[in-house]
C-alpha positions in Angstrom: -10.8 -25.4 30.1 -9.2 -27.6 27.8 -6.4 -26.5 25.3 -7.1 -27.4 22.2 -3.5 -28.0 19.5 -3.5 -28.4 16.1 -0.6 -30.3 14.5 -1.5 -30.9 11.1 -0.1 -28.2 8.3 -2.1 -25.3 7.7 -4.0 -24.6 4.8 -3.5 -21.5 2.6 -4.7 -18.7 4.4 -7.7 -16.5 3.0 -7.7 -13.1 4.1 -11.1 -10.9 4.3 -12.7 -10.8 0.9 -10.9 -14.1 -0.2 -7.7 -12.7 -1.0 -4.8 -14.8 -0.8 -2.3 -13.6 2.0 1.4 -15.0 2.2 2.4 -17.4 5.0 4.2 -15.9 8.4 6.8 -17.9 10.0 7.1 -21.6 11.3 6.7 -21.9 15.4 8.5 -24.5 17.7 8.8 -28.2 17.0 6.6 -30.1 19.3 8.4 -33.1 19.6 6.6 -34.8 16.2 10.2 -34.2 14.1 8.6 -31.3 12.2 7.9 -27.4 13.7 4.1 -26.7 14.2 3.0 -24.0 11.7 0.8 -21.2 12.5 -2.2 -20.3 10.6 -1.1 -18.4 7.6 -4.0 -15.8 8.5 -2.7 -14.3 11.8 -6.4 -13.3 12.7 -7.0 -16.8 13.1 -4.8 -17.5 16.0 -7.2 -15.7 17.9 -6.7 -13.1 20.8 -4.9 -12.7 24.4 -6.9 -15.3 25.4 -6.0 -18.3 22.9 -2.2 -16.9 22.7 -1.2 -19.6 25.0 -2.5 -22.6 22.8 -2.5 -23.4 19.3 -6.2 -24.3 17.5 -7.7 -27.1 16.1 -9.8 -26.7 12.8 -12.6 -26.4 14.8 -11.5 -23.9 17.3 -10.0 -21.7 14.0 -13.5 -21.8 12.7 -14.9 -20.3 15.8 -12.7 -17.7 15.7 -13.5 -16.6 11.6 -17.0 -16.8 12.8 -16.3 -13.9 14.7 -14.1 -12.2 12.7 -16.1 -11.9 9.9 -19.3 -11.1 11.9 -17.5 -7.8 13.5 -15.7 -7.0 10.0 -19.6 -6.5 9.3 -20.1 -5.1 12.9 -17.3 -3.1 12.6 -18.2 -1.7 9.0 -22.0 -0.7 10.0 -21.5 0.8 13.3 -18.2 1.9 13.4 -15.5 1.2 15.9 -16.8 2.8 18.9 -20.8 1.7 17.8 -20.3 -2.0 18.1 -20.8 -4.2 20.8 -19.8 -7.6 21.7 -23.8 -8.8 21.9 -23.4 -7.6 18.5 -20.5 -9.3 17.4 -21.5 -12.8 18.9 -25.3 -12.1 18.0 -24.4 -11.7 13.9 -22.1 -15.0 14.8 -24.4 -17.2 16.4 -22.2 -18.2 18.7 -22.5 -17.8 22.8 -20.9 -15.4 24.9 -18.8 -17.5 26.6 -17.3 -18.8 23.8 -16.4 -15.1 22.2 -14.4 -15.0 25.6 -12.4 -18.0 25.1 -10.8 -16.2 22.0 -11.2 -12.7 22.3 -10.9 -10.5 25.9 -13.0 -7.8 24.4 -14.5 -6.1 20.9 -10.8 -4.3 21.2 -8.9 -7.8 21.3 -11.2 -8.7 18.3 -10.4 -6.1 16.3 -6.6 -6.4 16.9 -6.8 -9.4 15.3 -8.3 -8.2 12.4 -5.7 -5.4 12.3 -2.8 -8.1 12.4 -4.2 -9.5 9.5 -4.2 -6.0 8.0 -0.7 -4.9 8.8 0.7 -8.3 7.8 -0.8 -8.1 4.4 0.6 -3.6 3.9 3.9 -4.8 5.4 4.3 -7.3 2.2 3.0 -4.4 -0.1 5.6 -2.2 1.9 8.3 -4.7 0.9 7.4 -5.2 -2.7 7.4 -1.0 -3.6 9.9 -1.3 -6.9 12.6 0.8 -8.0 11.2 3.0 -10.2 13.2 4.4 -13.4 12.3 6.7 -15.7 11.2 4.9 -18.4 8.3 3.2 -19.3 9.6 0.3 -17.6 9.8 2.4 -14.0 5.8 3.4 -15.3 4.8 -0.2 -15.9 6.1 -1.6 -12.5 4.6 2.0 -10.6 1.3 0.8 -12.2 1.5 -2.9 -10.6 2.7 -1.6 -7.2 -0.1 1.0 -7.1 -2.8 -1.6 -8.4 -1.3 -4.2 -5.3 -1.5 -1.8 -3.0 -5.3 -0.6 -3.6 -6.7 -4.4 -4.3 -4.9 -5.1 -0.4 -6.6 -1.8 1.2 -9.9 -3.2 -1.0 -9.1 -6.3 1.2 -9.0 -4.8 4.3 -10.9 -1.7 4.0 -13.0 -1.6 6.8 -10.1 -2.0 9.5 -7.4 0.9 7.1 -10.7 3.5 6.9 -11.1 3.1 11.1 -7.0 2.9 11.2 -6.7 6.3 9.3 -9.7 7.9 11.4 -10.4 9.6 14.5 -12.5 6.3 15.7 -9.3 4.1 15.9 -7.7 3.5 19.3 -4.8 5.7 20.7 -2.5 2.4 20.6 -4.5 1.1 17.0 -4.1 4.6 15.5 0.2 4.6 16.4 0.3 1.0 14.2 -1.5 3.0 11.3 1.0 6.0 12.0 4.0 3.5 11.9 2.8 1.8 8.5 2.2 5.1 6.4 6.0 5.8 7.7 7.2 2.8 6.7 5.4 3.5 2.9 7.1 6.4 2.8 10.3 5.3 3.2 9.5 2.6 1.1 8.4 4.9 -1.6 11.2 7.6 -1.1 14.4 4.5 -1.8 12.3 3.1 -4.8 11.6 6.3 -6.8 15.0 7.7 -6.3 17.3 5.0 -5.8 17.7 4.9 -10.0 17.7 8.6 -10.3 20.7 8.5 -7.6 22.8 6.0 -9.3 23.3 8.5 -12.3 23.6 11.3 -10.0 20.3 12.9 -9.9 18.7 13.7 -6.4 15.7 15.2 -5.1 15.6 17.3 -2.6 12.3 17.0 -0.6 11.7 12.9 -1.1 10.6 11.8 1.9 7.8 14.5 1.7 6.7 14.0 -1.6 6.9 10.3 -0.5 4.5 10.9 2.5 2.2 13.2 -0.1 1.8 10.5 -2.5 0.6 7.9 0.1 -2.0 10.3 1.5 -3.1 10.6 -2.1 -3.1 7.0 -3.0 -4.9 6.1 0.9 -7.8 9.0 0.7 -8.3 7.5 -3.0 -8.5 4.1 -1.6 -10.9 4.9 1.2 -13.3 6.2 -1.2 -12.9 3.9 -3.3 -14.1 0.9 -0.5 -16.9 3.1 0.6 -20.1 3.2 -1.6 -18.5 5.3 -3.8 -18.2 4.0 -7.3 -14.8 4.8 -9.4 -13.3 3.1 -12.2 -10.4 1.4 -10.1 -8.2 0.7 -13.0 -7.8 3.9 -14.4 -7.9 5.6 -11.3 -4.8 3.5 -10.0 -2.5 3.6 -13.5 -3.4 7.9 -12.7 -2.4 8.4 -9.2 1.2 6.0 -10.2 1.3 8.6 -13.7 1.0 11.5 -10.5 3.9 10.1 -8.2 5.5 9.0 -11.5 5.6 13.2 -12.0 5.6 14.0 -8.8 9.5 13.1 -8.6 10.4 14.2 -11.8 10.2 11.3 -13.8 9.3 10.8 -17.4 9.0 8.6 -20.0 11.5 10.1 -22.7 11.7 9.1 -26.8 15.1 7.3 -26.5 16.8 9.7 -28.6 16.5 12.2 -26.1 18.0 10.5 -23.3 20.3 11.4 -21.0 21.0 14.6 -22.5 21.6 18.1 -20.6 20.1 21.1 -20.4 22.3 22.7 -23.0 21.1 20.2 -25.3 17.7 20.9 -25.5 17.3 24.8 -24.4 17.7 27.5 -22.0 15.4 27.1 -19.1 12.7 30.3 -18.6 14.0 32.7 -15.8 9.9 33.1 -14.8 9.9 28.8 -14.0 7.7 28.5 -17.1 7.7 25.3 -19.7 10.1 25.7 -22.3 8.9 24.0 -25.9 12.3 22.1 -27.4 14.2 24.7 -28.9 17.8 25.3 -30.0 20.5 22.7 -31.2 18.0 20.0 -31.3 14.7 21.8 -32.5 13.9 24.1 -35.4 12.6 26.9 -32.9 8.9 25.9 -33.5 8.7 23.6 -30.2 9.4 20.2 -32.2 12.4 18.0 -32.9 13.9 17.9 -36.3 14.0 14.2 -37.3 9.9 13.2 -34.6 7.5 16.1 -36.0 4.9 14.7 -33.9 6.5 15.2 -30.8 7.7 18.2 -28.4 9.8 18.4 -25.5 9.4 20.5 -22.6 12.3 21.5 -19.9 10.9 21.8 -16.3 13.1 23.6 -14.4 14.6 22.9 -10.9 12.4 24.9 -8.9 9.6 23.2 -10.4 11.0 19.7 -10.5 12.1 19.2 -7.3 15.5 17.9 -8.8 18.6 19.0 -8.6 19.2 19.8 -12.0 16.6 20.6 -15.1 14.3 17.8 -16.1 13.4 17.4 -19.7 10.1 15.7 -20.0 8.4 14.8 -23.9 5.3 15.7 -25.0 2.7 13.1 -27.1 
């Protein structure tokens, strides 16, 4: 069998669905003066059985044949359904071929996993620190509105991650990536609130909670289910936006404590803005079209009271 190698520079990968993915790192030099680059896609590198060369245009051709025939496959029949006669069937390409790349419909799908989990791992890395302002809401929206048009990408390969129809070994990688989100998640939405000595006391659990959220909105979302993606993305970042006890205050409000604005309910109920600050009618003197509520500890999650504003 001849080894095929590619030495000129790779192009700009396309992931599934034509989105743009970011490149991965250089491999060794080859003697030309100059390291030999991998394909920006990893998918395209093939399986265990092309791991030991590197592909020409041609060969990297072959191989997104078959990639995007069982992304197909893999989406109509499920994971256990599909067969390799299927795969190389949809492809038009000949069994022996399919083997040069891939070892089995497994080895195939790996590869489209790769591509998955390189694409998430950038998302993972780009989760903002979130204050609470409407700057910490703006950037919450973006993140949020990354992260579904990347599962949008990928769907087919997340939805059989995140089910019972994923490999033992498959299904760990989609275990390790939702812990690595949440950890993600948990230093970005309180790393602010921590600086000014605010903490909350379950994070990492309202973390994991707002990633189930975001992924069981996602997978419905890439199934035939039609939802207005915009607005349902800028209202699950408004949820995890509450959900650790942030809020977009009137900037004279800001920063101020409990004893400031009111005396928080014994029964965990809303307080309307009262006291020092209010007229006893649940708005501010000097904003009559606004109203501040206290939400206490218990209910917050924070250590502390936290004083959210009313529209």
């Amino acid at each position: 069998m001849t080894q095929e190698a590619d030495r000129s520079p790779a192009q700009p990968g396309i992931g599934q669905g034509g989105a743009a993915v970011r490149g991965s790192g250089v491999g060794r030099s080859h003697g030309t003066g100059r390291p030999a680059r991998k394909p920006q896609r990893p998918s395209l590198g093939g399986g265990a059985p092309a791991q030991d060369r590197e592909l020409r245009a041609q060969g990297r051709e072959t191989v997104r044949k078959l990639l995007e025939a069982g992304t197909i496959e893999f989406e109509e029949r499920g994971f256990n359904g599909v067969r390799v006669d299927d795969v190389v069937r949809r492809a038009g390409i000949s069994h022996g071929t399919f083997y040069l790349y891939f070892a089995n419909k497994d080895d195939l799908f790996k590869a489209l996993l790769r591509d998955a989990l390189h694409d998430m791992e950038i998302v993972t890395g780009d989760f903002p620190v979130v204050t609470s302002d409407e700057t910490g809401l703006r950037v919450l929206r973006q993140w949020v509105r990354k992260f579904s048009a990347a599962y949008a990408t990928h769907g087919t390969v997340l939805r059989t991650l995140s089910s019972a129809n994923a490999p033992g070994a498959m299904y760990a990688d989609g275990l390790q990536l939702f812990a690595s989100l949440t950890e993600s998640m948990t230093t970005g939405m309180t790393a602010a609130a921590a600086a000014v000595g605010r903490y909350h006391d379950t994070p990492e659990l309202t973390a994991f909670a707002c990633i189930m959220m975001l992924e069981r909105v996602n997978f419905v979302a890439t199934t035939e289910v039609q939802l207005p993606l915009d607005e349902m993305t800028d209202r699950i970042a408004d949820i995890m936006f509450a959900a650790f006890g942030l809020s977009v205050l009137p900037e004279p409000w800001r920063g101020r404590t409990e004893a400031e604005h009111g005396t928080v309910p014994a029964d965990g109920s809303w307080l309307s803005f009262s006291g020092a600050h209010g007229d006893g009618d649940g708005k501010p003197r000097g904003d009559p079209g606004r109203a501040a509520v206290v939400l206490p500890e218990r209910v917050s999650g924070l250590r502390g009271p936290a004083v959210l504003a009313g529209r």
